[in-house]
C-alpha positions as CSV (number, residue, x, y, z in Angstrom):
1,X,132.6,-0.7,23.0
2,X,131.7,1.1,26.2
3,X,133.7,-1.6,28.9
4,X,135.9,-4.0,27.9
5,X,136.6,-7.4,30.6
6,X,139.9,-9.0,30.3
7,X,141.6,-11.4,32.9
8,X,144.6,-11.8,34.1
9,X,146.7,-15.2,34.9
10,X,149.1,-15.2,37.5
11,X,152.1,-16.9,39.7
12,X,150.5,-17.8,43.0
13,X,153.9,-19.0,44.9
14,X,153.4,-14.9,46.3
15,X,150.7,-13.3,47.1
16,X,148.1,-13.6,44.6
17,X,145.2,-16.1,44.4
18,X,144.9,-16.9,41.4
19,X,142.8,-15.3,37.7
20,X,142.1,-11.5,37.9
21,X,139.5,-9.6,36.2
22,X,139.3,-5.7,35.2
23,X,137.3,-3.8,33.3
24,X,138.4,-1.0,30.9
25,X,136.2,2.1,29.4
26,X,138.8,2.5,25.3
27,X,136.6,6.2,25.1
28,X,138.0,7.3,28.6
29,X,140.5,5.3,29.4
30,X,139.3,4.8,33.0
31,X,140.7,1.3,34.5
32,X,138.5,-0.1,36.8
33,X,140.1,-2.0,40.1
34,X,141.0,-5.6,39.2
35,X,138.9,-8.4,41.5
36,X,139.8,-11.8,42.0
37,X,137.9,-13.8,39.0
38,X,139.0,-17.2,40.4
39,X,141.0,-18.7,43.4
40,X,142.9,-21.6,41.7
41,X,146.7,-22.5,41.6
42,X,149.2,-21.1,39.1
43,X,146.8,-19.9,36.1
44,X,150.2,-18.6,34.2
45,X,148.2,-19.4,30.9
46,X,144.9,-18.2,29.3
47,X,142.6,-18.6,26.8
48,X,139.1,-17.9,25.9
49,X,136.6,-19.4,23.3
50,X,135.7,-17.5,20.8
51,X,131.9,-17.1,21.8
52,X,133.3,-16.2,25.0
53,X,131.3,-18.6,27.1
54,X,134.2,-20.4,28.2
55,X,137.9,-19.9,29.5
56,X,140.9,-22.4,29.8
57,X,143.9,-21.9,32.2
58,X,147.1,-23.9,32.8
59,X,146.4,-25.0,36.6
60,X,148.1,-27.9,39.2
61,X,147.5,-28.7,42.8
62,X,148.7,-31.1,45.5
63,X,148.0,-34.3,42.7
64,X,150.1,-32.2,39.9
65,X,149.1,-29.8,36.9
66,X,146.8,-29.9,34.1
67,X,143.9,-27.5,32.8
68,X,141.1,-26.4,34.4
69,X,138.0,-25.3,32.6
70,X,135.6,-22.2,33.3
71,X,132.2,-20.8,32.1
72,X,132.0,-17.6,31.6
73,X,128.8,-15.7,32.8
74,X,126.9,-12.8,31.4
75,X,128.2,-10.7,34.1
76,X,131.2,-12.1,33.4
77,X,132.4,-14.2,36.3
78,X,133.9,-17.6,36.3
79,X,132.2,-20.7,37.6
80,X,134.6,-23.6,37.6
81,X,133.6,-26.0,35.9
82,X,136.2,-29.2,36.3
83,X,140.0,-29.9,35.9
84,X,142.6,-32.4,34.7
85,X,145.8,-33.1,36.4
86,X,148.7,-35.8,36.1
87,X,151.6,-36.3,38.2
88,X,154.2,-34.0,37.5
89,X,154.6,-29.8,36.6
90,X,151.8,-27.8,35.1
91,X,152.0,-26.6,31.5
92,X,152.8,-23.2,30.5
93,X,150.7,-22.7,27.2
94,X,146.6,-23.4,26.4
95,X,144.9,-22.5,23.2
96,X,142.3,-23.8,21.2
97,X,141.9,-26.3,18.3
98,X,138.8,-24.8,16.9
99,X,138.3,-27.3,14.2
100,X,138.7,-30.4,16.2
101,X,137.1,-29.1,19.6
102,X,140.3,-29.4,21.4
103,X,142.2,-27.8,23.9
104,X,145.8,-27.9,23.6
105,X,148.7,-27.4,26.3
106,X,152.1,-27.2,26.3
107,X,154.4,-28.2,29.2
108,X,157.8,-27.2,29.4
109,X,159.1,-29.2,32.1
110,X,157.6,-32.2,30.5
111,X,158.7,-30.8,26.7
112,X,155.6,-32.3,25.6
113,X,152.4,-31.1,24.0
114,X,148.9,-32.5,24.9
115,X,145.5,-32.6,23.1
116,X,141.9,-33.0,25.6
117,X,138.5,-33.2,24.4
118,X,136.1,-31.0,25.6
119,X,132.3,-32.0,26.4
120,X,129.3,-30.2,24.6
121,X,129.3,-27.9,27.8
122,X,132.5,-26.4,27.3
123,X,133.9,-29.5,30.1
124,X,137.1,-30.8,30.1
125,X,136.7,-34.6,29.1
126,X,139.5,-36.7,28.6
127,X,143.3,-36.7,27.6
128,X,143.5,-37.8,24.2
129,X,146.9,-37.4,23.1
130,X,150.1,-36.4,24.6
131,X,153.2,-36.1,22.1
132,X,156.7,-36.1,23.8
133,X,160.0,-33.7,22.4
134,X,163.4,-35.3,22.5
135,X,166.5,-33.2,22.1
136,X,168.6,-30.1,23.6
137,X,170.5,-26.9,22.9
138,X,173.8,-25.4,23.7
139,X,172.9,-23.2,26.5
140,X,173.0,-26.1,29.2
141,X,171.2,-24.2,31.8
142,X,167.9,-24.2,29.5
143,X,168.0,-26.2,26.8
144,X,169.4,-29.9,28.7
145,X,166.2,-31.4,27.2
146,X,163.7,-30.5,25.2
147,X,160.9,-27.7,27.0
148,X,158.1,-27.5,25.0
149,X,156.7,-23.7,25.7
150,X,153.6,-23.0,22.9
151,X,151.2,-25.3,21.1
152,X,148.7,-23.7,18.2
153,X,146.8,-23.9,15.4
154,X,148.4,-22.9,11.9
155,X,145.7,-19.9,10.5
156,X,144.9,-22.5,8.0
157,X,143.5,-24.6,10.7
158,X,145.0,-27.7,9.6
159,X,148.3,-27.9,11.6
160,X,148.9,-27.6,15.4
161,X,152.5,-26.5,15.4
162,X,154.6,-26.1,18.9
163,X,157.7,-24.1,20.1
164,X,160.0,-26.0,21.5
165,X,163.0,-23.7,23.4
166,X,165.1,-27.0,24.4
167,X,165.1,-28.3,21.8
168,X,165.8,-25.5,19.4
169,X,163.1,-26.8,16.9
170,X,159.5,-26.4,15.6
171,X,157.4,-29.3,16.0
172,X,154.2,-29.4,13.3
173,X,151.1,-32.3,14.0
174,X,148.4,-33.1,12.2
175,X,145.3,-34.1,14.0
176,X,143.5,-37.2,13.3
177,X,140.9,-38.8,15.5
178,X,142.1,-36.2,18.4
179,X,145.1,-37.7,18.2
180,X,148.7,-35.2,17.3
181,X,150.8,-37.0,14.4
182,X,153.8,-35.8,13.7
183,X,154.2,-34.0,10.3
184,X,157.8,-32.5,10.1
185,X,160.3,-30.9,12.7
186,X,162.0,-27.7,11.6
187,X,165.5,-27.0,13.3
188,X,166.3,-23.3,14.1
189,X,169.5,-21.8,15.1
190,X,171.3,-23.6,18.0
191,X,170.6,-21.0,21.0
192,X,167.6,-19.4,19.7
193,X,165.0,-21.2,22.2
194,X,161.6,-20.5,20.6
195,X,159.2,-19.3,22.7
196,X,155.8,-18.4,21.2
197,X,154.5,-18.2,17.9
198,X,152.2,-15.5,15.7
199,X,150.8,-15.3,12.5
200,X,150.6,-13.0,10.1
201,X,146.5,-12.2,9.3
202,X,147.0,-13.1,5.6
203,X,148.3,-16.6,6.7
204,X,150.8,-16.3,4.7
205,X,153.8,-15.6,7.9
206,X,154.6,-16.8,11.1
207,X,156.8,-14.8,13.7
208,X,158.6,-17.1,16.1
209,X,160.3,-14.9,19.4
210,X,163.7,-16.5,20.6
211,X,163.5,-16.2,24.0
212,X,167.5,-17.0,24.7
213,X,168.4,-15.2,21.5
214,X,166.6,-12.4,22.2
215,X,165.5,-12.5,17.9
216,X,162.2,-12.8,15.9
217,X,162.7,-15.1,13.5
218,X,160.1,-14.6,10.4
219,X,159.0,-17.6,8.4
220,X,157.1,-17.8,5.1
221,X,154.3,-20.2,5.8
222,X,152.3,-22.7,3.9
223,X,150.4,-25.7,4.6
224,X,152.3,-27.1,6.9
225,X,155.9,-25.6,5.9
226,X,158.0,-23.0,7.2
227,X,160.5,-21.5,5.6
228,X,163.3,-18.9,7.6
229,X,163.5,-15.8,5.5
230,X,164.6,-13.5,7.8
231,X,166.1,-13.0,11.6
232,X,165.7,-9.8,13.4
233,X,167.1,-8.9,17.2
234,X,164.8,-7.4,20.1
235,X,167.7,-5.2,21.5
236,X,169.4,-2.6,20.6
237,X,173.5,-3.4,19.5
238,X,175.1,-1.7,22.5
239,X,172.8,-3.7,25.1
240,X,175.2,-5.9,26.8
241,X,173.0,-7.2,29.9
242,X,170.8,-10.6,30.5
243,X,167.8,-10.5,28.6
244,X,165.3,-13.0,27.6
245,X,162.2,-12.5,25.1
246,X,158.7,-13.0,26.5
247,X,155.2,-12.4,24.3
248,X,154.7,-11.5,20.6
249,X,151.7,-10.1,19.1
250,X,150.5,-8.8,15.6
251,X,148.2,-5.9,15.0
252,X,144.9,-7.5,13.0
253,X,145.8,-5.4,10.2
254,X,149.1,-7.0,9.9
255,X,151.3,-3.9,9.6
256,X,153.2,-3.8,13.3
257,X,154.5,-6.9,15.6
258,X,155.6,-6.1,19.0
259,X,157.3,-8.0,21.5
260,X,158.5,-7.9,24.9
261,X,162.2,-8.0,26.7
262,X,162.9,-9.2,30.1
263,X,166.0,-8.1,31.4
264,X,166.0,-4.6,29.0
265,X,162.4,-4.3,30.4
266,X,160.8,-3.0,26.6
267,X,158.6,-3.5,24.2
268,X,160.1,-3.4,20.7
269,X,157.5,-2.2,18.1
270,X,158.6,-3.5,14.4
271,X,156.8,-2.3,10.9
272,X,155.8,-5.3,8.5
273,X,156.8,-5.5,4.8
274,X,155.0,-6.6,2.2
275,X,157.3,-9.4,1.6
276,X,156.5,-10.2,5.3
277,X,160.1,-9.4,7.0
278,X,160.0,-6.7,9.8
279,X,161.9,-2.8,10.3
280,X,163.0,-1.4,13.4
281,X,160.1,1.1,14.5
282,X,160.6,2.2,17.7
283,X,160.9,0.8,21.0
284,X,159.4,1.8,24.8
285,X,160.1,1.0,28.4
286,X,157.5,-1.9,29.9
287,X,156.6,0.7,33.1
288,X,158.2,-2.0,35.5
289,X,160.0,-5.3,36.1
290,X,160.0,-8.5,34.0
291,X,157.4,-7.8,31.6
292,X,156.1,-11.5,30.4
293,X,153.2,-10.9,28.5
294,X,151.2,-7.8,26.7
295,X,147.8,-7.6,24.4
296,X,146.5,-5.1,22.7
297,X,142.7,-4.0,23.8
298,X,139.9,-4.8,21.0
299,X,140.3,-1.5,19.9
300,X,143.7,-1.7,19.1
301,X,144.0,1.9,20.2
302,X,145.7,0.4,23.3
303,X,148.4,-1.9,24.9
304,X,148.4,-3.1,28.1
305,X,151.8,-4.5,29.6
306,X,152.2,-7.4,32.6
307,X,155.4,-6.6,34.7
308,X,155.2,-10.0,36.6
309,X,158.3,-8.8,39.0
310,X,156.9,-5.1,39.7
311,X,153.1,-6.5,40.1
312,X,151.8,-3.9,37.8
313,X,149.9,-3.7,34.8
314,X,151.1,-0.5,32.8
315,X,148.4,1.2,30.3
316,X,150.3,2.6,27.0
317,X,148.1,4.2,24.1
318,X,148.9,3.5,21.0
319,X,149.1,5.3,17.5
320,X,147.3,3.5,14.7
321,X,149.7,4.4,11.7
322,X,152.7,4.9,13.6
323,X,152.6,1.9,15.8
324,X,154.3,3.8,18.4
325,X,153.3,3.1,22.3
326,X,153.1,6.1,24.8
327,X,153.1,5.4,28.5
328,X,150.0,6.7,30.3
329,X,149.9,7.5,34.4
330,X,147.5,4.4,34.3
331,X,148.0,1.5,35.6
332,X,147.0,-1.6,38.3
333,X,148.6,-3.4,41.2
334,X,148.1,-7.2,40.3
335,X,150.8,-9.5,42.2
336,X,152.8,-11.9,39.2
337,X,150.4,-11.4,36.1
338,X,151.9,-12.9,33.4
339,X,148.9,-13.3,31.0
340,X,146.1,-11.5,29.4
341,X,143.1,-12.2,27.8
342,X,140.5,-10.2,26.8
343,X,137.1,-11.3,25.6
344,X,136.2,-11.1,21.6
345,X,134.6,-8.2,20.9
């Protein structure tokens, strides 16, 4: 792996245009200057296909927000390829469906979850289901109604399940004839405000960040079922300022989870058991302001960190078998990232 390309989605209500591209060298470490990918409106969410020929991005413009669609080319720049919009806010989550062909969005404004079909050509070609959440939380501010914020695919590929902060609850579909039925709603604590959602790479756990709670919540998964075993904080006991969680990953060997504080400005690094539930490992500053989303590179052997109020993009090695992040002197201006996505590699 000689250069990596990842892009970056963005806020555009400052100064940035819209999706971002870099490229990154995992033997030197060498960053090259990000380049504007893509001038399009509010790309806060990503996702790319898994043959990397096409990307997906949470979008809107004057007629509302949708999802835009994007082919990828060999020298890896975007041509647009088409959008759909509706009345009304843009969603903040897009993933993939790999088993039906469909792209999937989340809207938190909305607190709904919508399915499109895509055309042989990667194209965006029609809305073909759109389930709505009902229901709210204490914490009046956030949870009045029901804000859907993720919508994925179970690892066994049979599920979509969504996050739901409102609403304080887990929402699991199946899909028939493109169409999202639902299958079973599982109620979390009142305050927690799920957020995102990753899975464990033996399938066998999901890892749910509370973004009001500021807690990981760890589930035992099976077809379709999730059961709580376990409910971990993000911040250490003497914190008393605001906070709110942001992303979550898992390391593809299934041994650390990491995820992201806004408000303590960190990313909390946690070891994985056997029996699925996480330890404390160790914890590191984001490098700046806000930090709303992270990945790890292909290699692994590096994390990348998106301060969306410090417009930076901090560079942080990382140690294999400890899990432990260490801060480099790298890092690039990018005005509000708040996503990244590499390509597969």
């Amino acid at each position: 792996m000689s250069q990596l390309t990842a892009f970056v989605g963005t806020y555009t209500n400052g100064e940035s245009k819209g999706i971002y591209r870099f490229t990154f060298d995992p033997t030197s470490g060498n960053i090259e200057l990000p380049e504007l990918a893509a001038e399009i409106e509010a790309p806060t969410y990503l996702t790319i296909s898994p043959n990397n020929e096409h990307l997906y991005a949470v979008a809107k413009n004057v007629q509302g927000g949708g999802v835009a669609a994007f082919s990828i080319s060999e020298n890896h720049s975007l041509d647009y390829l088409n959008g759909l919009v509706e009345e009304g806010a843009n969603p903040c989550h897009v993933s993939l469906h790999s088993k039906s062909g469909l792209l999937l969005s989340a809207n938190y404004h909305k607190g709904q979850v919508d399915a499109y079909t895509l055309t042989p050509d990667g194209a965006l070609s029609e809305h073909s289901s759109s389930v709505k959440h009902t229901g709210s939380g204490p914490i009046e501010e956030r949870q009045e109604k029901a804000h859907a914020h993720f919508a994925g695919v179970t690892p066994d590929g049979q599920f979509i399940v969504s996050a739901d902060l409102g609403a304080d609850s887990l929402y699991v579909y199946d899909v028939t004839e493109n169409e999202l039925k639902l299958k079973e709603e599982i109620k979390v604590k009142p305050g927690t405000g799920p957020r995102h959602i990753t899975f464990h790479p033996n399938g066998k756990f999901a890892y749910v960040n509370g973004e009001l709670s500021s807690e990981i919540l760890v589930f035992e998964y099976h077809y379709g079922t999730f059961t709580l075993i376990q409910t971990i904080s993000t911040l250490p006991e003497d914190f008393l300022g605001d906070n709110t969680g942001g992303a979550i990953q898992i390391t593809s060997d299934g041994h650390y989870i990491y995820a992201s504080n806004r408000g303590h400005d960190s990313i909390y690094i946690f070891k994985v058991k056997e029996s699925g539930e996480l330890d404390f490992s160790s914890a590191v500053t984001s490098g700046g302001e806000h930090p709303r989303d992270f990945t790890l590179d292909p290699t692994e052997k590096y994390v990348f960190v998106a301060n969306k109020d410090s417009d930076n993009v901090v560079l942080y090695t990382r140690d294999t078998e400890s899990g432990a992040l260490t801060k480099t002197e790298k890092e690039i201006s990018i005005p509000n990232p708040v996503c990244l996505k590499f390509l597969h590699y």
